[in-house]
C-alpha positions as CSV (number, residue, x, y, z in Angstrom):
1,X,11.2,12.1,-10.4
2,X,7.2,11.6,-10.8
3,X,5.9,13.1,-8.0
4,X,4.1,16.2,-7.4
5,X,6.5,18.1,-6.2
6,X,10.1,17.0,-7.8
7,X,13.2,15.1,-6.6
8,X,14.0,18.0,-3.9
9,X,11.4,16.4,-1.2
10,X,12.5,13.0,-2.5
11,X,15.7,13.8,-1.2
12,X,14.9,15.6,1.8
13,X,12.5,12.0,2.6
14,X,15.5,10.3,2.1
15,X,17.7,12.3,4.8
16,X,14.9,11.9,7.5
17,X,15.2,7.9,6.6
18,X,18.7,7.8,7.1
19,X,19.3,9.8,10.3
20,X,16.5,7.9,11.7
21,X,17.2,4.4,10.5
22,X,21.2,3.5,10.9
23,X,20.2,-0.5,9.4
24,X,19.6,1.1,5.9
25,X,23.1,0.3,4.1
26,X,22.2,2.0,0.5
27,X,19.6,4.2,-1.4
28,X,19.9,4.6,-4.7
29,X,18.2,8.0,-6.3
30,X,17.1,7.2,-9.5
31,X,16.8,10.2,-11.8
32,X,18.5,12.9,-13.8
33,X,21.7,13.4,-12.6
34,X,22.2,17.0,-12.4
35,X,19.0,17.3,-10.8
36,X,19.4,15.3,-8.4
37,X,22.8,16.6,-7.2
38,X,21.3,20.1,-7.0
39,X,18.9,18.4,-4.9
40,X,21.4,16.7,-2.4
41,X,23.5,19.7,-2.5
42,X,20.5,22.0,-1.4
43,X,19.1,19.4,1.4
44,X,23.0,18.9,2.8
45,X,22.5,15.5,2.4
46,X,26.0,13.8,1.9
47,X,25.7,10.2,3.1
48,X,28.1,8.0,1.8
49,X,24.9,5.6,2.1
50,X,23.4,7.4,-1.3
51,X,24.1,6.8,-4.6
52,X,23.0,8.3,-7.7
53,X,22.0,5.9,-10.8
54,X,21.1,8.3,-14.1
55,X,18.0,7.7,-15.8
56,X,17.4,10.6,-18.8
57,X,13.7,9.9,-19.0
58,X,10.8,10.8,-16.7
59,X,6.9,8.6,-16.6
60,X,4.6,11.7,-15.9
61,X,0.9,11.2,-14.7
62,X,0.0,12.0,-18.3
63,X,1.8,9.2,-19.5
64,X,-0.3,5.8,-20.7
65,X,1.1,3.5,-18.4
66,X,2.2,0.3,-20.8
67,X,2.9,3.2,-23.7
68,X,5.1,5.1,-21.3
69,X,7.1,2.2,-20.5
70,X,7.5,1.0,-23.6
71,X,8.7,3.9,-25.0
72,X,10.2,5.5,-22.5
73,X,13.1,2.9,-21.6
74,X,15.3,4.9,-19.8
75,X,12.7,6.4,-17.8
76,X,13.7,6.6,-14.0
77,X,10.7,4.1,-12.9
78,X,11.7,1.3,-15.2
79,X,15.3,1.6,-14.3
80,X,14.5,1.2,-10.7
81,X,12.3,-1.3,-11.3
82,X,15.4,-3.3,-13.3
83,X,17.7,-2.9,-10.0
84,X,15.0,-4.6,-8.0
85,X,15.1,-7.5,-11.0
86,X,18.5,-8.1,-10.9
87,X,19.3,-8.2,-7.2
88,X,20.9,-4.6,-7.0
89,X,18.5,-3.4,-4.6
90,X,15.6,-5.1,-2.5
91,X,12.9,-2.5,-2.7
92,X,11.7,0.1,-5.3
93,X,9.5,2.9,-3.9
94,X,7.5,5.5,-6.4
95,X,5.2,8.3,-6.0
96,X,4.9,8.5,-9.8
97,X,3.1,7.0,-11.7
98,X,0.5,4.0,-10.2
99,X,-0.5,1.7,-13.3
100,X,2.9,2.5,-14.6
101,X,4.5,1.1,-11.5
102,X,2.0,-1.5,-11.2
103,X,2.4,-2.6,-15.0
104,X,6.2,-2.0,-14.9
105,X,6.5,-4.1,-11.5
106,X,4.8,-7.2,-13.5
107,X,8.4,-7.5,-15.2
108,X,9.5,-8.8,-11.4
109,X,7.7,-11.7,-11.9
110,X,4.8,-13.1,-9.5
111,X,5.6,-14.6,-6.3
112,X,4.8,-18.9,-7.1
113,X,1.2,-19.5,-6.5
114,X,0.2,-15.9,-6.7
115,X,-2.9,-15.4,-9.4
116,X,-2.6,-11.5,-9.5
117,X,-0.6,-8.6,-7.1
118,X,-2.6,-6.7,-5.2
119,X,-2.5,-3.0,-3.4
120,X,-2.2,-3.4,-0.2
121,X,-3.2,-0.3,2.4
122,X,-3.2,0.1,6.0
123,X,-5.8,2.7,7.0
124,X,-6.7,4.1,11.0
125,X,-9.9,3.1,12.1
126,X,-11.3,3.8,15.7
127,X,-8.1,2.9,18.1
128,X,-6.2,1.1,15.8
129,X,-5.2,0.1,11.8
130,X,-6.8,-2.3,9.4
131,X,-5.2,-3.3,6.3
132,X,-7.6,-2.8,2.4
133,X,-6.5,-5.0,-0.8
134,X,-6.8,-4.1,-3.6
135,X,-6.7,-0.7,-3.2
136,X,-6.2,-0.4,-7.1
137,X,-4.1,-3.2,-8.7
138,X,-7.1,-5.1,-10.5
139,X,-10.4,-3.7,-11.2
140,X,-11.5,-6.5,-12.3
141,X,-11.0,-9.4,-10.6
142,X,-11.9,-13.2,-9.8
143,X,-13.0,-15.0,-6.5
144,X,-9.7,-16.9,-6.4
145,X,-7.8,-13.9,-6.3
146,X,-9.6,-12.2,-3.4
147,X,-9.5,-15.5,-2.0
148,X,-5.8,-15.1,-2.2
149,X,-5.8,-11.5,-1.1
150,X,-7.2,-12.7,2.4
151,X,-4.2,-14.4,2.6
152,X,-1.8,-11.8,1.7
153,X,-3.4,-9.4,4.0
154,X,-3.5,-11.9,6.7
155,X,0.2,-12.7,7.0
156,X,1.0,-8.5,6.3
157,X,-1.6,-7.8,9.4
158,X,-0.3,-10.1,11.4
159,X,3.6,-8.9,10.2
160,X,2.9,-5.5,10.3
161,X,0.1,-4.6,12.8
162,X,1.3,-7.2,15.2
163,X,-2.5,-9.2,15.3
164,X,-1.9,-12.9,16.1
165,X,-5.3,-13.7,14.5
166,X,-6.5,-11.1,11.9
167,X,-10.6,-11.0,11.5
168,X,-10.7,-11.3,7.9
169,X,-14.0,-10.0,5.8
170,X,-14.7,-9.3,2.3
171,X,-16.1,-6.1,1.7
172,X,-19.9,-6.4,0.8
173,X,-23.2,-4.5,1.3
174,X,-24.4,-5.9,3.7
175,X,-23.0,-8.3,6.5
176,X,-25.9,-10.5,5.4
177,X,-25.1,-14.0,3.3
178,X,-27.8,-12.7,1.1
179,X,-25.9,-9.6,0.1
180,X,-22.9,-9.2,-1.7
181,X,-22.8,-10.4,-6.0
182,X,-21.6,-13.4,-7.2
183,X,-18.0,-12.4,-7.1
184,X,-18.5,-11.6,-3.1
185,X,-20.7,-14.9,-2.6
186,X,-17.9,-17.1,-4.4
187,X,-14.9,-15.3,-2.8
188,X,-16.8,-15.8,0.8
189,X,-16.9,-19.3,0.7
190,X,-13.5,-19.6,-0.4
191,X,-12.4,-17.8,2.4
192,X,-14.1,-19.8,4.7
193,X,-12.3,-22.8,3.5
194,X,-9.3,-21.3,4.7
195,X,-7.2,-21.2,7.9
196,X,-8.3,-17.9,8.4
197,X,-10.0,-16.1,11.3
198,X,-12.7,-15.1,8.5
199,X,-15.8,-13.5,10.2
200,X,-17.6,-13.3,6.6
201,X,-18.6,-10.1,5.1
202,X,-17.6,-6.5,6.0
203,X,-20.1,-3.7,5.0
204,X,-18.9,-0.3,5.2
205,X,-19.9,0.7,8.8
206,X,-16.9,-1.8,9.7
207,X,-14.4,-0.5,8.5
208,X,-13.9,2.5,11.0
209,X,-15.5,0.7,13.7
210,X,-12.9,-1.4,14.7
211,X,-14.6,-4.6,13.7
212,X,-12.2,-6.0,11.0
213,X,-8.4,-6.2,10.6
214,X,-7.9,-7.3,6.8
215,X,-10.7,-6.0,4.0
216,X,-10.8,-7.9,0.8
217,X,-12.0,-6.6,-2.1
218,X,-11.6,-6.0,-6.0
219,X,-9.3,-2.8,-7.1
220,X,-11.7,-1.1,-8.5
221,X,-13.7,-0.9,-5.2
222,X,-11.0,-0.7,-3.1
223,X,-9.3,2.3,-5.3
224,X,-12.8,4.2,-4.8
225,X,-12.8,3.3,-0.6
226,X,-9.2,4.7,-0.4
227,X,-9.8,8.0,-1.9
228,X,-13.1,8.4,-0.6
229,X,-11.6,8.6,3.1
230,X,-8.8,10.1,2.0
231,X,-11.5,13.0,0.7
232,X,-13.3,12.4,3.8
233,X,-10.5,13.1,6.1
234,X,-9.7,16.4,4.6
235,X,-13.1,17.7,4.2
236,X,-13.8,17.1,7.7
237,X,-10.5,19.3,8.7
238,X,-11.7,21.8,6.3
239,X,-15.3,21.9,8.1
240,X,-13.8,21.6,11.9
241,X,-11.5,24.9,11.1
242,X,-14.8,26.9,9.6
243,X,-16.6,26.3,12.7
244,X,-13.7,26.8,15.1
245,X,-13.0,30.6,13.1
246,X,-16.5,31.2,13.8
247,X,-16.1,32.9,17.1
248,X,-14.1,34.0,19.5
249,X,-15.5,31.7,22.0
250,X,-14.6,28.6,19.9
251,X,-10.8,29.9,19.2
252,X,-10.4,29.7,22.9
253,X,-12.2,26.6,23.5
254,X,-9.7,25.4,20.4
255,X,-6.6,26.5,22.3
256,X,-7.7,24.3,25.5
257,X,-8.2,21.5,22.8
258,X,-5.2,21.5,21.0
259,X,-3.7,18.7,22.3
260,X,-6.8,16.5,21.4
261,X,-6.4,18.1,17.6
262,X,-3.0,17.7,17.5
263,X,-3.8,13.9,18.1
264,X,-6.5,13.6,15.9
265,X,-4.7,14.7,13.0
266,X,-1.5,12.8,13.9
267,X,-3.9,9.8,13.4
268,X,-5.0,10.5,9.8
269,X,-1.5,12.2,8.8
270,X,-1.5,10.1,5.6
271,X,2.3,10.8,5.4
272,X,2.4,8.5,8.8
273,X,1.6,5.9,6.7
274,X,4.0,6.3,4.1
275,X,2.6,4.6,0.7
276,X,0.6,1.3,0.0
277,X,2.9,-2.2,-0.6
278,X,1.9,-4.0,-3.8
279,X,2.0,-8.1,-2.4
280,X,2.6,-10.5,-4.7
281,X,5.5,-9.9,-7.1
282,X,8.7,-10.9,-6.6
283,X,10.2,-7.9,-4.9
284,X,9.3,-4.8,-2.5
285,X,7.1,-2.3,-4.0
286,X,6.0,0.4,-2.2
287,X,3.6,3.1,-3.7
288,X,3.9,6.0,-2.2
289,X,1.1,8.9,-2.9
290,X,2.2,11.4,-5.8
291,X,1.2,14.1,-3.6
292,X,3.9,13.1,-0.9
293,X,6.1,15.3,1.0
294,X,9.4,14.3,2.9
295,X,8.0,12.7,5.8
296,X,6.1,10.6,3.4
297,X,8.5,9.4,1.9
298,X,11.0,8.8,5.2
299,X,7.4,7.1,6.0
300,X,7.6,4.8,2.7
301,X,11.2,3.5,3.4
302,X,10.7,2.7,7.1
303,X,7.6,0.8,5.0
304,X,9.5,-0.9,2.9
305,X,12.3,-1.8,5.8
306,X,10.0,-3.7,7.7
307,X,8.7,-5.5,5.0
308,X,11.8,-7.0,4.5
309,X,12.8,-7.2,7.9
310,X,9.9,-9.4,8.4
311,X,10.2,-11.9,5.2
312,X,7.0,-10.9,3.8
313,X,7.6,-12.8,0.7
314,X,8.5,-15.9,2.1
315,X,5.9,-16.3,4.2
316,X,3.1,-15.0,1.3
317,X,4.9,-17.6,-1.1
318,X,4.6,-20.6,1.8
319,X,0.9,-19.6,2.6
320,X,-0.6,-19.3,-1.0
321,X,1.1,-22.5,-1.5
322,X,-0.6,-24.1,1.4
323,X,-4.1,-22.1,0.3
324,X,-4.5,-23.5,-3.0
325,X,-4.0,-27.3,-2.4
326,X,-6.5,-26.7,0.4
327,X,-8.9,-25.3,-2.4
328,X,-7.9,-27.8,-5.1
329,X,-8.5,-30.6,-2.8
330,X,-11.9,-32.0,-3.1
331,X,-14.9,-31.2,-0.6
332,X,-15.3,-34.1,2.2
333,X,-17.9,-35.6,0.9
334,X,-17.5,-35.1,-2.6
335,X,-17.9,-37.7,-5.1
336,X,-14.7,-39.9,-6.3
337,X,-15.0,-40.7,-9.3
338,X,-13.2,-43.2,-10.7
């Protein structure tokens, strides 16, 4: 119901997922009623797979996210988020709302081990993806949990992108030991303490080079890379069409092309991606962008299928287990004292 653009392409998301994706065995569509049916019964979606739980109250944008869902109980974003709490469903996915979902999500409860939840993106780089956290969970936040993040996005690279080894890097200034502040410097050598493949720090020219797999980095840095490719992306679409309108010449040389465009913009479809998973909590949260359209949202749901297919959870809860008695244990040579 929080999205840009109303339950109708919510709806028409869901169709695409379930014609495409027979393994799905229920979605529930979390909103007002009436609306809601107006919207299956205009998208012709009658699968006996969808079910309709009524929530009177909407989170806007506007909304102050722990205000909102304090006051707004019955609000379709904290009813979804209940279902995932008490077992009635395994995933909840938004496009409402973000520190709404993310404060509302808390209420799941933190996988055992994790410090803090954390955004996780998977972004196109050269020829393939790498995965960002925190994209926008925790702006500010403490070398253990990016520490922890590596690990996170280390077991969802591996899961996701299919990268037996994922080069891990925290996202610095400079690729230098020097550079970085003392949140960077402290998280580093954490890292390296860790059975990770960590190559040390990644400085922006990295990131859509190919040379990294998993970026670590606080929320409020993260939130700011995100939507400044994001801004990026488009503005170079919007500069390659001006040029291309500018004669005749280059229309034609644009028609030979198109394939090659028609790729190019397959690869930074944002919609291909789906929405961003928050790791950590208890549960299967997937953000999906407020601005999303149907195949965005079919996009988040094969998302959030696949992170349950592959025991995300599980594995996260194992790993951080394993990655804090590594960094609790004392240094080789250490002192002992007595």
């Amino acid at each position: 119901m929080g999205g840009d653009h109303g339950c109708t392409v919510a709806v028409l998301g869901v169709k695409l997922a379930l014609e495409k994706n027979p393994a799905i065995t229920n979605i529930l569509l979390v909103g007002r009623e009436p609306e809601i049916k107006a919207a299956l019964a205009s998208s012709g979606l009658a699968d006996p797979r969808v079910e309709i739980i009524h929530a009177s109250e909407v989170l806007t944008m506007d909304d102050k996210p722990l205000e909102g869902i304090r006051k707004k109980k019955d609000s379709s974003l904290v009813r979804a988020i209940g279902l995932v709490r008490e077992g009635k469903a395994d995933a909840i996915i938004s496009p409402g709302n973000t520190g709404a979902l993310v404060a509302g999500s808390m209420k799941l409860g933190r996988l055992t081990g994790v410090e803090r939840p954390a955004i996780t993106c998977r972004m196109p780089s050269r020829t393939q993806d790498f995965i960002l956290l925190d994209a926008g969970a925790n702006a500010v936040a403490e070398p253990l949990h990016l520490a922890q993040f590596a690990v996170m996005g280390n077991i969802y690279a591996q899961a996701i992108l299919g990268v037996a080894r994922p080069r891990v890097g925290v996202l610095s200034n400079g690729s230098e030991e020097t550079k970085g502040n003392d949140l960077t410097r402290e998280a580093a050598r954490l890292c390296s303490q860790l059975d990770l493949n960590f190559i040390g720090y990644a400085e922006g020219f990295d990131l859509f080079n190919d040379n990294v797999d998993v970026v670590v980095c606080d929320g409020f840095i993260g939130n700011i890379v995100l939507k400044t490719a994001e801004s990026l992306s488009r503005a170079i679409g919007h500069i390659l069409k001006t040029e291309i309108k500018a004669s005749p010449v280059r229309k034609m040389g644009a028609l030979l092309a198109k394939g090659a465009f028609d790729g190019l913009k397959r690869r930074l479809d944002p919609e291909v991606y789906g929405g961003a998973v928050l790791l950590g909590l208890d549960g299967v949260v997937i953000k999906a962008h407020g601005s999303s359209r149907e195949r965005a949202i079919a996009s988040a749901i094969r998302v959030a299928v696949e992170e349950i297919g592959h025991g995300i959870n599980k594995r996260v809860e194992k790993e951080i287990a394993a990655a804090n008695a590594k960094l609790a244990a004392p240094a080789p040579n250490a002192p002992v004292h007595a």
